[in-house]
C-alpha positions as CSV (number, residue, x, y, z in Angstrom):
1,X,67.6,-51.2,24.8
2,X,65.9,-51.1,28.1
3,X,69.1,-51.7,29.6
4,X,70.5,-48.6,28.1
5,X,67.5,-46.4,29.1
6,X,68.1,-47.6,32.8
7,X,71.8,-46.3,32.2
8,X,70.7,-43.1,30.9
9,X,68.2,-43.0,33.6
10,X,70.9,-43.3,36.1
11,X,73.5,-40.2,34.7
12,X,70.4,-38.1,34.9
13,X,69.7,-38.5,38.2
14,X,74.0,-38.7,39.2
15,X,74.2,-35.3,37.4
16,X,71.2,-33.6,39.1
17,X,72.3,-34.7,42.8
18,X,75.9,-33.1,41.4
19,X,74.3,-29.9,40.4
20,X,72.3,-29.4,43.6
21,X,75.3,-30.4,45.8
22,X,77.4,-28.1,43.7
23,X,74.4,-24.6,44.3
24,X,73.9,-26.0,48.0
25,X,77.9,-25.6,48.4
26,X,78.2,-22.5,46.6
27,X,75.0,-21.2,48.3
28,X,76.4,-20.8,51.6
29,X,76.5,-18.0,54.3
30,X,78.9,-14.9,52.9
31,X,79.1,-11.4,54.2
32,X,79.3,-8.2,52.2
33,X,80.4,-4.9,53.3
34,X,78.4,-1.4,52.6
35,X,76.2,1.2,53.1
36,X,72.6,0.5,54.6
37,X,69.9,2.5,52.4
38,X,66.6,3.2,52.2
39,X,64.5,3.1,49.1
40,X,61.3,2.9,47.3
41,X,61.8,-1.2,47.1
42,X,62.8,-1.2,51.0
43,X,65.9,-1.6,53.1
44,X,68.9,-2.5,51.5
45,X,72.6,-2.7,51.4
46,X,74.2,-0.8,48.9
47,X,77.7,-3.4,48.8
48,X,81.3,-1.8,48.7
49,X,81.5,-3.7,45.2
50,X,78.7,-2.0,43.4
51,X,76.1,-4.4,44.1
52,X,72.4,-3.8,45.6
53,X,70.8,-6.3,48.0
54,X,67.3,-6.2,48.8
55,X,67.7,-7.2,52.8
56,X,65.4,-9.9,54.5
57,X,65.7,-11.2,58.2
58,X,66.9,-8.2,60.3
59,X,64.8,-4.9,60.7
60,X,68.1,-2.6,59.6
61,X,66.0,1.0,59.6
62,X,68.1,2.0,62.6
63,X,71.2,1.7,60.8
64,X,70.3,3.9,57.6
65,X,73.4,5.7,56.3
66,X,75.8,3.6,57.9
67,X,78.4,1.2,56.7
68,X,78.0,-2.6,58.3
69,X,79.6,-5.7,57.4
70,X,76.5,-8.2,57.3
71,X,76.6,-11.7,56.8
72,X,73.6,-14.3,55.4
73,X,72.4,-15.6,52.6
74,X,72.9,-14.5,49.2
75,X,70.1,-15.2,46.5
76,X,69.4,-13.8,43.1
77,X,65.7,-13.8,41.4
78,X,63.9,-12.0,39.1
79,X,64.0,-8.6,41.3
80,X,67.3,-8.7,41.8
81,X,70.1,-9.6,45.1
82,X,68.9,-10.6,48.1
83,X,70.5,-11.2,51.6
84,X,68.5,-12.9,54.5
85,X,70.8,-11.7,57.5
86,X,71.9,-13.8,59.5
87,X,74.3,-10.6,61.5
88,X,75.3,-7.8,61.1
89,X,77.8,-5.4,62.7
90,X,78.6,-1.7,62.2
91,X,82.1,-0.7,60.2
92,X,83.8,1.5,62.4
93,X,85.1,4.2,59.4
């Protein structure tokens, strides 16, 4: 019995360490392509796919209205997308 607890014990821990490699990976730096806006919530990036991201990391108020390709971050919480820039670099249209 104590034996199989231990072994139990074991896959728990195997398949956590799998999980967070697996978000880590998938977590990685992307870029998205859109509009810079501003709104009540702040700057964000209003993404050529219909998405919204809240924007951390880079003051973007000088690029209101125009269309950049930024790349960073991506999370998702309880108010929505975020992207912590990392760059960011105008679209030429």
């Amino acid at each position: 019995m104590k034996r199989h607890r231990m072994s139990m014990r074991w896959i728990a821990v195997m398949l956590v360490i799998g999980f967070l490699t697996a978000a880590v990976a998938i977590a990685g730096d992307q870029s998205i392509t859109g509009t810079v806006e501003k709104t009540k919530q702040g700057i964000v990036i209003s993404a050529d796919d219909g998405a919204t991201y809240m924007v951390q990391g880079k003051d973007l108020s000088e690029m209101v209205g125009k269309t950049v390709k930024a790349t960073g971050t991506l999370a998702e919480g309880k108010s929505g997308k975020t992207l912590t820039v990392i760059s960011i670099e105008p679209v030429n249209e």
